[in-house]
N, C-alpha and C positions, 0 to 999 in steps of 0.2 A: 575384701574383694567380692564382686556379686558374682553369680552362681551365671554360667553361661553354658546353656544350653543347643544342642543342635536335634532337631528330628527328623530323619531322614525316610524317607518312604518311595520303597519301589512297587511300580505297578505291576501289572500282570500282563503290559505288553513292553517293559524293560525302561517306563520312565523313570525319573528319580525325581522326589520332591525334597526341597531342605525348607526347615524352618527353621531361624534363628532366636534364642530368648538372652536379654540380659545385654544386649550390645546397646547403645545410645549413641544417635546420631548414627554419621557414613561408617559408621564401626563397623556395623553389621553388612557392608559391601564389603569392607577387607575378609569378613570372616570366609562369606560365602567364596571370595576368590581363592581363597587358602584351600575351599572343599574342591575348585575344579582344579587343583591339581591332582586330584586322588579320581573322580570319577567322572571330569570332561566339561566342555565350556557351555555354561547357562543359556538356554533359549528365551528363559522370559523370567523378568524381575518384579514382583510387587515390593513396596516398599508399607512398612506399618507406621503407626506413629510413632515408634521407638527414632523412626529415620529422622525426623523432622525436629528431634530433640538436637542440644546441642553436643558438638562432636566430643569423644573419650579420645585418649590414646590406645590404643591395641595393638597386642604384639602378640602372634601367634608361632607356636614352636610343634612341629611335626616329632614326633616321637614315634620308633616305632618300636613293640615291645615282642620279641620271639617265645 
C-alpha cells in the first residue's frame, strides 16, 4: 500500500492549506472531502498531476484516538 500523506498548514489570519501526497487520479478529491468534515468546506481546489492519472479506489476511515 503507498504511503499517503496530508500537510496541513494554518495561516496567521486562520486559513487552512491541505496538501495531499500518494492519492492517484479523483482519489485525492475523496481525501480532501473527508478533511472538510473535521475543519469546514474548501474555497479553492488546485488539482496536481497525481489528478489526471488514472483513478484508485479509496476508502478512508476516521479514527478518533482519546
Amino acid at each position: 500500500m503507498k504511503a499517503r500523506e496530508y500537510e496541513i498548514t494554518i495561516g496567521p489570519t486562520g486559513e487552512v492549506e491541505i496538501h495531499v501526497e500518494g492519492f492517484q487520479g479523483k482519489g485525492c478529491v475523496d481525501a480532501i472531502r473527508f478533511s472538510e468534515q473535521m475543519i469546514g468546506q474548501t474555497q479553492e481546489l488546485r488539482h496536481t498531476s497525481g489528478y489526471y492519472e488514472p483513478d484508485e479506489d479509496v476508502t478512508l476511515h476516521n479514527q478518533q484516538r482519546h
